[in-house]
Residue frames relative to the residue before (quaternion, step in Angstrom):
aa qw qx qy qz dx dy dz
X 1.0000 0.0000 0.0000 0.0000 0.00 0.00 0.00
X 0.0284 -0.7466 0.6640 0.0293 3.26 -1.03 0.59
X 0.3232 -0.6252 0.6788 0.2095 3.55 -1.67 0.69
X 0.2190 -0.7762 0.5780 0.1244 2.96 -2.00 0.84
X 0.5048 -0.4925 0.3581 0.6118 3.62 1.75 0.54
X 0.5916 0.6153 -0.2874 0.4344 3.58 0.78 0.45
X 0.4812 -0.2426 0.5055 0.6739 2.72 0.15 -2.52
X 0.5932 -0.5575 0.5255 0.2474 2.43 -2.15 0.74
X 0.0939 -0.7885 0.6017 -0.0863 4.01 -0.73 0.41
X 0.6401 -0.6395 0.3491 0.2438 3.56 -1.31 1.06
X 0.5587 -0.5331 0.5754 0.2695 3.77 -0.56 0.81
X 0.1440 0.7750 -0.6123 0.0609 2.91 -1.03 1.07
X 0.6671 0.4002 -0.4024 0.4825 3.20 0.84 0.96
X 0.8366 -0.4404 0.2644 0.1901 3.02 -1.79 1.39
X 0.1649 -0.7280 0.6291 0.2170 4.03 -0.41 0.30
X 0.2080 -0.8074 0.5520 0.0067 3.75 -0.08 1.16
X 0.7266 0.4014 -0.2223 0.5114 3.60 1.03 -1.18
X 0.4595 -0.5752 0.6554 0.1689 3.03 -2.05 0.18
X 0.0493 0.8352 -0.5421 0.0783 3.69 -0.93 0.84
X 0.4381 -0.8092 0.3354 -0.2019 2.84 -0.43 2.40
X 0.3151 0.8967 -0.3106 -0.0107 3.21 0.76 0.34
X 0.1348 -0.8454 0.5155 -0.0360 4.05 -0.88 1.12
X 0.3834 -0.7574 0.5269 0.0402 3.02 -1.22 1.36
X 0.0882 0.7610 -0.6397 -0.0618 3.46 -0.96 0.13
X 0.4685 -0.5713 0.6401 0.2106 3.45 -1.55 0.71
X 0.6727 -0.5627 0.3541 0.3247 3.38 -1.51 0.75
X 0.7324 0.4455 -0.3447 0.3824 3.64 1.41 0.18
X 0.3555 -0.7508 0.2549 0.4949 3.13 2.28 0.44
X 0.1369 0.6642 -0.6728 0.2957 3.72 0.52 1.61
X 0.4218 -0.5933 0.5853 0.3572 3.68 -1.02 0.29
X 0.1196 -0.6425 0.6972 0.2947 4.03 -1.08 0.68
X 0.6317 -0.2878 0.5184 0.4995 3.34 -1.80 -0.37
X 0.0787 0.7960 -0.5981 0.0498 3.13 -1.00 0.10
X 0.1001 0.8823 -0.4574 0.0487 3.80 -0.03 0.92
X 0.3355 0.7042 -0.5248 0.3408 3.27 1.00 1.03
X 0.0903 0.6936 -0.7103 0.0788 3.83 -1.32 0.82
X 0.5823 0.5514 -0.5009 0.3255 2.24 -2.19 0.49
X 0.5351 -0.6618 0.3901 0.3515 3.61 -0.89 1.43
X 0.7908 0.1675 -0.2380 0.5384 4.42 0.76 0.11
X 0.0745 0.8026 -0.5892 -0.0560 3.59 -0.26 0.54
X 0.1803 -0.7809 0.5865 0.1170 3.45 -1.21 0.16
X 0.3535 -0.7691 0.5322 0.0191 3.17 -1.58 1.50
X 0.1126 -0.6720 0.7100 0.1778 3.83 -1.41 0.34
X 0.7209 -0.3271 0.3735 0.4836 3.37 -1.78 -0.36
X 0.7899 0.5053 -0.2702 0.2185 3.41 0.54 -0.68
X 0.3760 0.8190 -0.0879 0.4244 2.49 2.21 0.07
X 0.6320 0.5499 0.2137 0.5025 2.69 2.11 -1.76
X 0.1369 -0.8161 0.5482 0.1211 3.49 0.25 0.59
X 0.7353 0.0640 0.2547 0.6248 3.48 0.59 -1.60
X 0.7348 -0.2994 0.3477 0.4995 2.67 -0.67 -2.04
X 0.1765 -0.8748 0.4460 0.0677 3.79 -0.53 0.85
X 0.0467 0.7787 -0.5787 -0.2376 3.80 -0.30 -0.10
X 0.3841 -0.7142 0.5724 0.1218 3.46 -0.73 1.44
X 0.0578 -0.8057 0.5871 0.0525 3.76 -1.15 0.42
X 0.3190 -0.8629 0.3919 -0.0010 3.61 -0.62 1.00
X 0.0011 -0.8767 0.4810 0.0078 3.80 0.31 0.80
X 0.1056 -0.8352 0.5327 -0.0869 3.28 -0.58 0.87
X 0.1415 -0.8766 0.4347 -0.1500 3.38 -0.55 1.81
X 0.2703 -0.6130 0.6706 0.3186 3.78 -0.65 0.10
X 0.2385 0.7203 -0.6351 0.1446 3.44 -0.66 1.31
């Protein structure tokens, strides 16, 4: 779905990229992390502390 400052309305375009996505703990350990996808969304529980999230991005 996308919004047009209107309404929201159906996507109509193609997802071409890849989106990679990597956690780290505040001692830069990798967490598990199974979120994708070119928008993801986080809670507290998500969150231990402090995390530093990293994004790859591919032509796939």
């Amino acid at each position: 779905m996308k919004y047009d400052g209107a309404e929201w309305k159906n996507a109509t375009e193609k997802q071409t990229l890849t989106y990679t996505w990597y956690m780290q703990d505040k001692d830069g350990k990798e967490i598990t992390f199974e979120k994708s996808g070119k928008v993801i969304y986080l809670s507290a529980k998500d969150i231990d502390s402090l995390v530093t999230l990293q994004c790859d991005v591919s032509k796939g």
